[in-house]
C-alpha positions in Angstrom: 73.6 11.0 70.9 73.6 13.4 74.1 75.6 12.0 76.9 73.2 11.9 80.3 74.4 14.6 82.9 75.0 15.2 86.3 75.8 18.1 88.6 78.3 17.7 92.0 77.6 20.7 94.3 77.3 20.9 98.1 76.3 23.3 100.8 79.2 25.9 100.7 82.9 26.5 99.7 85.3 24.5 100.9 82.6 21.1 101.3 84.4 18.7 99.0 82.8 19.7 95.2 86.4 19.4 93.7 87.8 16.2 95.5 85.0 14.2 94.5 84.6 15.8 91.2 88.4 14.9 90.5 88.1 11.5 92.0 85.0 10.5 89.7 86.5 11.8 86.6 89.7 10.3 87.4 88.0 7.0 87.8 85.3 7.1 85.3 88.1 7.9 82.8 90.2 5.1 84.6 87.2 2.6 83.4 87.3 3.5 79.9 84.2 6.0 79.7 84.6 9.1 77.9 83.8 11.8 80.5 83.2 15.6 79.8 83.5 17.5 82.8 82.6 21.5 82.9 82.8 24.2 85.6 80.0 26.2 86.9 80.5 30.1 86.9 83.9 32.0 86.3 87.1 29.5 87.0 90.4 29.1 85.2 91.7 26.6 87.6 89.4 24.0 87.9 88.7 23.4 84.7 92.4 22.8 84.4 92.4 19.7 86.8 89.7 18.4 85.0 91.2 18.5 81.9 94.3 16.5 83.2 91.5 13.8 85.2 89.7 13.1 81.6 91.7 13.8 78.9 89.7 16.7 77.6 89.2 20.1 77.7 86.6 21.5 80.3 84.4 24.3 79.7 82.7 26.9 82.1 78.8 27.4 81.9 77.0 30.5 83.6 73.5 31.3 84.0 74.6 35.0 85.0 77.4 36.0 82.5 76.1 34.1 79.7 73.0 34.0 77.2 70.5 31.0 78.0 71.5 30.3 74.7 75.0 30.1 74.6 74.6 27.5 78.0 72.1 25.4 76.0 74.7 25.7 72.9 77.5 25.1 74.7 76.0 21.9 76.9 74.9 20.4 73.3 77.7 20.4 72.0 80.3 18.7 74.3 77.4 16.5 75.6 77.1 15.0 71.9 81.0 13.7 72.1 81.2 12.2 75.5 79.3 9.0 77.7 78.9 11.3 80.3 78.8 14.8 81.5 79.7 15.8 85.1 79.7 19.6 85.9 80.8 20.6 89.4 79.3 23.6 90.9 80.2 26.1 92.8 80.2 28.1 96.0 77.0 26.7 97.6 74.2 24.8 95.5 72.0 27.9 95.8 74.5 30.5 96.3 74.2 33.4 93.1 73.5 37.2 92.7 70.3 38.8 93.1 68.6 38.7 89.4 65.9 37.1 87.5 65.5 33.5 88.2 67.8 31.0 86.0 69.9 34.0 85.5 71.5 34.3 89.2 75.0 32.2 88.8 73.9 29.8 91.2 74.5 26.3 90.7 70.6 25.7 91.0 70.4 27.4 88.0 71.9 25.0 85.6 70.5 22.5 87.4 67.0 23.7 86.9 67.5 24.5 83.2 69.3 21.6 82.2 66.9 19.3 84.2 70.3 17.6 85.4 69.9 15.8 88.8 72.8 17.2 92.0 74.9 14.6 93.3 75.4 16.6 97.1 78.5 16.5 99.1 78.2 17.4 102.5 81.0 17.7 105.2 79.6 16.0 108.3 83.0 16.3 110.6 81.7 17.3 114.0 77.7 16.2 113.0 75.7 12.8 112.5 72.0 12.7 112.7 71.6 17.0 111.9 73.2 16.3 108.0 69.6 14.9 107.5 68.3 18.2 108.2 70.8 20.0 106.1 70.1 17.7 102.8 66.1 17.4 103.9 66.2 21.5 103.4 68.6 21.3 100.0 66.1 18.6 98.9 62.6 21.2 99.5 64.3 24.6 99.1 63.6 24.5 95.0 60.9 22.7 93.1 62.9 22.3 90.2 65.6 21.4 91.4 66.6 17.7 92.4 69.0 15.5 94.6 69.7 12.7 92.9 71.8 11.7 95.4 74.5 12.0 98.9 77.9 11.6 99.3 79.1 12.3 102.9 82.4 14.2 103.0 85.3 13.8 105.9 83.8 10.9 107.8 85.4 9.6 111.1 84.6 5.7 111.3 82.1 3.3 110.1 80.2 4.2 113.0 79.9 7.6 112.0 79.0 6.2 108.3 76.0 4.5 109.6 74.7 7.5 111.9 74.1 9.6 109.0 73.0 7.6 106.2 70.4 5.8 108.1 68.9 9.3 109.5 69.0 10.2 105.6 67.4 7.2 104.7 64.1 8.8 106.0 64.3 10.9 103.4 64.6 8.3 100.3 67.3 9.8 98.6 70.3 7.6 98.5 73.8 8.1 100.0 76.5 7.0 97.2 79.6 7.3 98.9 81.3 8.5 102.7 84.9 10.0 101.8 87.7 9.6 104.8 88.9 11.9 106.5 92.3 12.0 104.6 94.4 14.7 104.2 96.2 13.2 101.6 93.3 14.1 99.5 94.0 17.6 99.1 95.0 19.5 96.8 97.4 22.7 97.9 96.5 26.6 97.3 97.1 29.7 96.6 95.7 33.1 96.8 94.0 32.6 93.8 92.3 29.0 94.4 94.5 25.8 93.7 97.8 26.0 92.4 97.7 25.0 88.9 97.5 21.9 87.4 100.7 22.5 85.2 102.6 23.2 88.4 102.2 19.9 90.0 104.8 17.5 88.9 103.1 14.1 91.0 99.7 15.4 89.2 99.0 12.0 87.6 99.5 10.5 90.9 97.7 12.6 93.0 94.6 11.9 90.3 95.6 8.1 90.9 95.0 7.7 94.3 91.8 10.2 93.5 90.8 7.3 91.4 91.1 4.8 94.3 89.7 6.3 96.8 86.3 6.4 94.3 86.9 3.1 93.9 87.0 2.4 97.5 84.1 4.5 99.0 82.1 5.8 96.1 79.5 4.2 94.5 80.1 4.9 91.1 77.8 2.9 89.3 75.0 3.9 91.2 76.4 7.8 90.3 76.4 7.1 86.9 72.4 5.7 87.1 72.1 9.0 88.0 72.7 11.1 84.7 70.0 12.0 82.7 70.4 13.8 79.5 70.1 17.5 79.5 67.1 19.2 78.5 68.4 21.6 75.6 67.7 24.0 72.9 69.0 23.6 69.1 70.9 27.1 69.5 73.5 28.1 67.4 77.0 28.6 68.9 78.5 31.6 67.8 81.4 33.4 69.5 80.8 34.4 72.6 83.3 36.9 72.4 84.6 38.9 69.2 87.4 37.0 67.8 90.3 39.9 67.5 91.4 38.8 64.5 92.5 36.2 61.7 95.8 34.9 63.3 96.0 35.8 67.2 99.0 35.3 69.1 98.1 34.7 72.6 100.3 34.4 75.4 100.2 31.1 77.5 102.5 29.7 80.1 102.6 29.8 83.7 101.8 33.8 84.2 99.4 33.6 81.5 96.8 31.1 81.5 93.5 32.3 82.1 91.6 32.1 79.4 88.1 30.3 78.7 88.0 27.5 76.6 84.6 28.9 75.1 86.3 32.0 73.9 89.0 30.6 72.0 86.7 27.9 70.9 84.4 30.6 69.2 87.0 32.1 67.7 87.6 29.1 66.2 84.6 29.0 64.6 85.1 32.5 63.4 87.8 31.2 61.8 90.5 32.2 63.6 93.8 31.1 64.2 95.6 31.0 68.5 99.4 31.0 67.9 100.5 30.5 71.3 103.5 31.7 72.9 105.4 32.0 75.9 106.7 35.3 77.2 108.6 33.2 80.5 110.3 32.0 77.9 111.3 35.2 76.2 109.3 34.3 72.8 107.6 37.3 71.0 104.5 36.9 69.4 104.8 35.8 66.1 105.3 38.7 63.8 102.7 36.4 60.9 99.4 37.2 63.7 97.4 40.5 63.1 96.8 40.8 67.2 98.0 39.8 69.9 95.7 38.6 73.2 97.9 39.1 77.0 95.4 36.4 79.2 95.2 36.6 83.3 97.3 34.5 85.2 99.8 34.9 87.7 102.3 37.9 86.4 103.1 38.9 89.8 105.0 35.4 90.8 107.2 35.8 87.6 107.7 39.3 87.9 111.2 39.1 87.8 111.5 37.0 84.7 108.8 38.8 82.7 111.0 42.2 83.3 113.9 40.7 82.2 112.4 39.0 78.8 113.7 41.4 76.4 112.8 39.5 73.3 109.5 39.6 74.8 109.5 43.3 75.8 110.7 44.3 72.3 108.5 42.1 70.2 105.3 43.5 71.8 106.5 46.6 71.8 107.0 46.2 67.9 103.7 44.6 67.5 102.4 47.2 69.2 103.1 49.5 66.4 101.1 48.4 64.1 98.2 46.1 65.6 96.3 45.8 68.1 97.3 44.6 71.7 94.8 43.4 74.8 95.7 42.3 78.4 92.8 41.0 80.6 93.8 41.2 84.1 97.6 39.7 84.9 98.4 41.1 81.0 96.8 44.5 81.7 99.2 44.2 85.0 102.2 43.6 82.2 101.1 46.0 79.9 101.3 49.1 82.4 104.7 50.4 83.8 105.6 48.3 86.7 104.4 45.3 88.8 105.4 45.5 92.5 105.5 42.2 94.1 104.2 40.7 97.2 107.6 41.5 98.8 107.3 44.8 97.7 110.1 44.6 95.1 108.9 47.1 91.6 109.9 45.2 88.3 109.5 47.1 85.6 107.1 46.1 83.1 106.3 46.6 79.2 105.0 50.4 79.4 102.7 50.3 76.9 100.0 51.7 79.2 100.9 54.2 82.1 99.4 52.2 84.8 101.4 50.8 87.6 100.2 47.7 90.1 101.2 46.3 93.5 100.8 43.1 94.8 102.8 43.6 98.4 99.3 44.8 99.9 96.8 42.6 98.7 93.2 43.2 98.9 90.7 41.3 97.1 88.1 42.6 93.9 86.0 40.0 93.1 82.4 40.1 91.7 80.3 39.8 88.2 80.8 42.7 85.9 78.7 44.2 82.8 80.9 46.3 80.7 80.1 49.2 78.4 83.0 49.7 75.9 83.8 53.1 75.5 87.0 52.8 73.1 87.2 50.3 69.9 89.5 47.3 71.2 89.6 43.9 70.4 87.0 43.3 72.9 84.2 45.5 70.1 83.3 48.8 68.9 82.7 51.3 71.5 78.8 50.9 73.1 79.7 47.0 73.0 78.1 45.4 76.1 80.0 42.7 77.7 79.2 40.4 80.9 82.4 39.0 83.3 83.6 39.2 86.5 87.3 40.4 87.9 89.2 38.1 90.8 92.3 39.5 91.6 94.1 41.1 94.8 96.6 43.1 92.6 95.8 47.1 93.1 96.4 50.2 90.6 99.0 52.6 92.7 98.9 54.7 89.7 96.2 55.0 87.3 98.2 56.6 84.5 97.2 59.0 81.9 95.3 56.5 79.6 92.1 56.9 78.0 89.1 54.6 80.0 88.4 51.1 78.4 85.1 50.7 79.7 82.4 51.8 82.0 81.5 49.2 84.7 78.7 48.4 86.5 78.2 45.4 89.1 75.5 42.1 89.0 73.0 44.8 89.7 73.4 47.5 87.8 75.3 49.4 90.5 77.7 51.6 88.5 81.4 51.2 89.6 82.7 54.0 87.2 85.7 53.7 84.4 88.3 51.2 83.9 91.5 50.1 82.0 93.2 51.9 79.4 93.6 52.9 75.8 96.8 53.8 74.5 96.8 53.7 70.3 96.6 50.5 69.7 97.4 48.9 73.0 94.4 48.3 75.5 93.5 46.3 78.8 91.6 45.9 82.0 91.1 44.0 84.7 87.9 42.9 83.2 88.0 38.8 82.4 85.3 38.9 79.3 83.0 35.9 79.1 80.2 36.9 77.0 78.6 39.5 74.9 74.9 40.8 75.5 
C-alpha cells in the first residue's frame, strides 16, 4: 500500500514551511497516524526536527542532485511504510536553478513529478485582500502543478482571518488553517539554519505546543483529504553514493552530523556496516572498520574540544595508516592543520591534510555542485561524476600542498576549478555528496 502525499511550500524563505510542517507532523503523529515526512533539496537540519515530530527518520528528495530514478525509488519506498507522506519544500514553491524542466531543485518539481497536491503557506502580516493575488498567480504559474490548498501564516485577528479567506474564496481553493502571530512558535538559529534538534533540551515540548496550535487553527482533517498517492516508477534503489567499505566508522555527535539518511541507507543495502562514534567524546573509530567517513557539521563551535581529543587525534591518525579516511565539509575542516574560530582563536586540528580554515570572517559558499573525481577516494575511482552542493561560511587561509580531490563545476556547468585534498590515504572536501551520475 502507498501512503497518499502531500507537499507544504510557500512563496519564499522565511514564510512558515517548517512551523506548519512541524506542527502537522507533531499532531498527525499525536493522533496515532504513522507519518513519513521528507525534505526537499539539500538539508541536514530539517530533516532532523522531523525525525523527533514523527518518530522516524526523514529523507531528502532532489529533482537537481538526484536521478529521476532514485526520487521515484526513494518516494516508493518510505511511502509503502507510512499513512501519510508530508514533504516540506523549500526556498520558494518555484524557486530552482536554471536546467531542464523537473530537473531544477524547485519544489514545483517534485510536485509535478509526483503528481502530489501543495498545501501553501503564505505570510499575510501587513496584507489582506492582495494574498488572493499572490496564491491566484501560484495557482496559474504551472499547469502541472496544483494547490490543494491555503494556510494563512502570522495573522493579526479574526478580522484579519475573514479579509483574506473570503477574497481567496473567489478562487475555489480552500483555506485550511490561519496560524497566530506567535512568537512562541519559533524555533531559534544559527548561521547554518536552526540550531539542531539534539541541542534543544524542551524539544518535545516545543513540538507539543506545535501540536496544539494545529489543533487549534489548522484544519487537519481537511489536510489529510488532501494527499493523494504519488505517481511512481518501479525503480530499483541502489546506493546513491559508493559505500566506502564493509564496516565504516563514521563520526556522529554534535560537530558531526550532517549526513543524508539516503546515503547511509544505500550503504546499507550494499551491505555495509555504520559504526558510529563520537570524536567530542574522545572515542576513536573502531579499529574492527576498514574506513572511516568524517560528516559536516559544526567543527568550528567545538573547536576547542576536538583539538584536545587525543584519543581521537591518535586513533585517526592510526587508522589513517592503513585505510582510507574522508571528511565532507566540517571533517575536511578537521582533517587539515588548524580551525580558527569565530573569535579568531587557531586550534589545532588532526593534520592529516595541509589545509588550514577560519571561521572569524565568515563569508558564505553555497550552491549545487557536479564533481569530477580526479584521485581514487571513497567517494569513487577517479573520472567518477558526482552531484551536491557546499553551504558553509568557513574559508581555506591556506590551501596546503595536497593533491586536488575533484574538479568542480556549478548548476550550469560553469567550472569553478579544483578542490579538496589527497594525502595517501586521507582525502576531503567541502563537497557534501548526494548522488552519483
Amino acid at each position: 500500500m502507498t501512503a497518499p502525499g502531500l507537499i507544504v511550500a510557500a512563496p519564499r524563505s522565511g514564510g512558515g514551511k517548517t512551523t506548519l510542517t512541524l506542527a502537522l507532523l507533531a499532531a498527525l503523529n499525536r493522533r496515532g497516524i504513522v507519518v513519513q515526512a521528507a525534505k526537499v533539496g539539500p538539508d541536514y537540519i530539517d530533516p532532523s526536527f522531523h525525525a523527533a515530530a514523527t518518530g522516524r527518520p526523514s529523507f531528502n528528495l532532489d529533482s537537481w542532485a538526484m536521478p529521476p530514478s532514485l526520487i521515484d525509488a526513494l518516494v516508493a519506498e518510505h511511502a509503502a511504510h507510512a499513512d501519510l507522506l508530508v514533504i516540506e519544500g523549500a526556498m520558494g514553491l518555484f524557486d530552482g536553478v536554471p536546467a531542464p524542466p523537473l530537473r531544477t531543485g524547485a519544489s514545483a518539481d517534485l510536485a509535478a513529478r509526483l503528481g502530489l497536491p501543495v498545501l501553501l503557506v503564505i505570510d499575510v502580516a501587513g496584507q489582506s485582500q492582495s494574498a488572493a493575488a499572490v496564491v491566484r498567480g501560484f495557482a496559474s504559474h504551472q499547469r502541472d502543478v496544483r494547490i490543494g490548498g491555503v494556510v494563512l501564516n502570522r495573522v493579526g485577528s479574526e478580522r484579519h482571518v475573514r479579509l483574506v479567506a473570503e477574497a481567496i474564496a473567489a478562487l475555489d481553493i480552500p483555506v485550511l488553517g490561519a496560524i497566530p502571530r506567535d512568537a512562541s512558535l519559533a524555533l531559534p538559529e544559527r548561521h547554518l539554519g536552526l540550531v539542531q534538534a539534539t541541542e534543544h533540551a524542551n524539544l518535545a515540548a516545543r513540538l507539543e505546543h506545535l501540536a496544539d496550535m494545529a489543533e487549534h487553527h489548522l484544519d487537519i482533517d481537511a489536510i489529510k483529504q488532501l494527499a493523494v498517492p504519488p505517481h511512481r516508477s518501479a525503480a530499483r534503489l541502489d546506493a546513491p553514493v559508493p559505500a566506502p567499505g564493509g564496516r565504516i566508522a563514521l563520526a556522529q555527535d554534535d560537530a558531526f552530523s550532517f549526513v543524508y539518511p539516503h546515503v547511509l541507507d544505500g550503504w546499507r543495502r550494499a551491505g555495509a556496516q555504520i559504526v558510529p562514534f563520537s570524536p567530542l567524546a574522545d572515542a576513536a573509530p573502531s579499529d574492527d572498520c576498514d574506513s572511516c567517513w568524517l560528516p559536516g557539521g559544526y567543527p568550528e563551535l567545538h573547536a576547542e574540544a576536538l583539538a584536545a581529543a587525543d584519543r581521537f587525534r591518535a586513533g585517526v591518525t592510526g587508522f589513517a595508516a592503513t585505510r582510507p579516511v574522508h571528511g565532507e565539509c566540517g571533517g575536511y575542516m578537521v582533517l587539515g592543520e588548524s580551525l580558527e574560530d569565530a573569535h579568531g582563536v587557531s586550534h589545532r586540528m588532526l593534520g592529516l591534510l595541509g589545509h588550514a580554515t577560519s571561521f572569524a570572517h565568515r563569508k558564505l559558499h553555497l550552491g549545487y555542485r557536479q564533481a569530477r573525481l580526479l584521485s581514487d577516494s571513497p567517494l569513487g575511482k577517479p573520472g567518477t561524476l558526482l552531484r551536491g552542493h557546499e553551504f558553509h561560511y568557513a574559508a581555506l587561509t591556506s590551501p596546503g600542498q595536497d593533491e586536488p580531490l575533484a574538479e568542480l563545476a556549478d548548476s550550469q556547468g560553469a567550472r569553478l576549478g579544483v578542490a579538496g585534498g589527497r594525502r595517501g590515504n586521507v582525502t576531503g572536501t567541502f563537497f557534501h555528496a548526494i548522488a552519483k551520475i
